[in-house]
N, C-alpha and C positions, 0 to 999 in steps of 0.2 A: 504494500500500500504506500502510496505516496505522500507526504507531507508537504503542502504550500506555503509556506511563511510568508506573511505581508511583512514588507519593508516599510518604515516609517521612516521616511530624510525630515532629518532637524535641521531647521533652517539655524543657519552661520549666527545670527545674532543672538540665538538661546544658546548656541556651543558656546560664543565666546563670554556671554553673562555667567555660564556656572564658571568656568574657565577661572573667567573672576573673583569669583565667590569662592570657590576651592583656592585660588591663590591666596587672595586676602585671610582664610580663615586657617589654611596652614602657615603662613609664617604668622599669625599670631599665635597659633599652639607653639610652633620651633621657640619661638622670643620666650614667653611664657614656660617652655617645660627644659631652656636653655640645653636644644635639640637641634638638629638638621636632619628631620624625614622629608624624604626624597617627594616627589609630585607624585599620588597614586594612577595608574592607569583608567580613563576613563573610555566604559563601552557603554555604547547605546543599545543594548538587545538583553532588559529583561524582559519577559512578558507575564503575563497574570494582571493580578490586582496588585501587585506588587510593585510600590514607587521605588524603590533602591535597594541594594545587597551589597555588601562590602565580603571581597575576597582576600583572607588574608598572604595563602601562601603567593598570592598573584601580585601581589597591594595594586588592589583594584576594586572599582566601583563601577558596577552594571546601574545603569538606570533604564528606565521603563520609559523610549521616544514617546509613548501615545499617553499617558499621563503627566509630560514634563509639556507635551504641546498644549494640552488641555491645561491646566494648571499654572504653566510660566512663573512667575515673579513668585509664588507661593510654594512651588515645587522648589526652587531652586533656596528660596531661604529656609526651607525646612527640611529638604531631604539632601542637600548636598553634606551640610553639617552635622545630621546624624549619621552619617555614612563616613563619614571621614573621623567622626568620634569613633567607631565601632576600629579603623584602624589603628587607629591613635593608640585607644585602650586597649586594645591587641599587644602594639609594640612596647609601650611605656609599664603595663602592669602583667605584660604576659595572660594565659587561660582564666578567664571568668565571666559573671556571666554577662551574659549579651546584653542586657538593658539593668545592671547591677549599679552600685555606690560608685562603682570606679567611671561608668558611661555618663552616669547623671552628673558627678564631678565635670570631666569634661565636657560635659554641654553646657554645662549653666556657669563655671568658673574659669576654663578656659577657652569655651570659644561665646561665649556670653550668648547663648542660643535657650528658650526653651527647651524645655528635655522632654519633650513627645515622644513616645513610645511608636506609635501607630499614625498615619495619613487617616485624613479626612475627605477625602477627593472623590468627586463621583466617579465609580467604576463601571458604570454602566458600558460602555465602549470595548472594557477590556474582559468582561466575565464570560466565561465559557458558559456553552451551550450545555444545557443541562435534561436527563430524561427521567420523567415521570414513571414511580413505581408505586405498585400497591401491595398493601400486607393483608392479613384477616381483621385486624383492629380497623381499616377502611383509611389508615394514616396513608398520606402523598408525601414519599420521598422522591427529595430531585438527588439526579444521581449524576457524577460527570462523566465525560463522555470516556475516558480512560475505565470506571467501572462497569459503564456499559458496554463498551466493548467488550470487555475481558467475560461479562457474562455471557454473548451475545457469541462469541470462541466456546465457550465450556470449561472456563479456566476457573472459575469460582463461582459463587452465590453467598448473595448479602440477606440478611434477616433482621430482623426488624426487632428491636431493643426491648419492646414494649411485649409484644406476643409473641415473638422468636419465627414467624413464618420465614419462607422462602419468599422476597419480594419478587413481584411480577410484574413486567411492562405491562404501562397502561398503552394500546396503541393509538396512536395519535386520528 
């Protein structure tokens, strides 16, 4: 089966605004943690509902093009800096956790950012298609298209929390 990926081009003036923002907000971490980390790699191909992910054996930053287009000015003041805290606190305190004392420090002390956990951004645009199932409790489970596939192959079956059935496609 073949897989289509849509390409989303970010136009030049939102590359070069994070560009910015990544710049300005790591040498204030470097001045501040009296450090010199390097520029992290920036890619344009997360997808999901997902605004940003920080890689660290890469020191890299995937962003999501079709939530930083939608979003602009607000994407970039809020998910560049959590994403480069997430490396920051990688390098500076080593294994912990992902949105712990050491992530919150650096977002709110040293890069003077809000410390949000999670985006607030419509995802409407980025949500996968999802298939309707049913149980003996009469509950509608949406399912994503990864577990309906795999039931749709004979590679599993999902059951329902409530009265343990074999859920069943409702057909469309």
């Amino acid at each position: 089966m073949l897989s289509i990926m849509k390409t989303v081009r970010v136009p030049i003036a939102l590359v070069q605004s994070i560009m910015r923002t990544l710049r300005e907000k790591l040498q204030q971490a470097n001045i501040y943690l009296n450090t010199n980390y390097p520029e992290p790699t920036l890619l344009y191909n997360q997808r999901g509902t997902i605004a940003g992910s920080a890689y660290y054996a890469n020191w890299e930053i995937r962003i999501n093009p079709t939530l930083l287009i939608e979003n602009k000015q607000n994407f970039i003041d809020e998910v560049i800096p959590h994403e480069l805290a997430h490396l920051l606190v990688n390098k500076h305190f080593g294994r912990v956790a992902p949105h712990g004392k050491e992530w919150k420090w650096m977002m709110e002390t040293v890069l003077q950012v809000s410390a949000k956990r999670t985006h607030h951004f419509d995802i409407s645009n980025v949500c996968a298609k999802t298939f309707s199932y049913a149980c003996l409790c009469e509950e509608i489970h949406q399912l994503t298209i990864r577990r309906h596939n795999k039931i749709q192959r004979g590679e599993t079956q999902y059951r329902c929390r409530h009265c343990q059935a074999i859920l069943q496609l409702i057909k469309p």
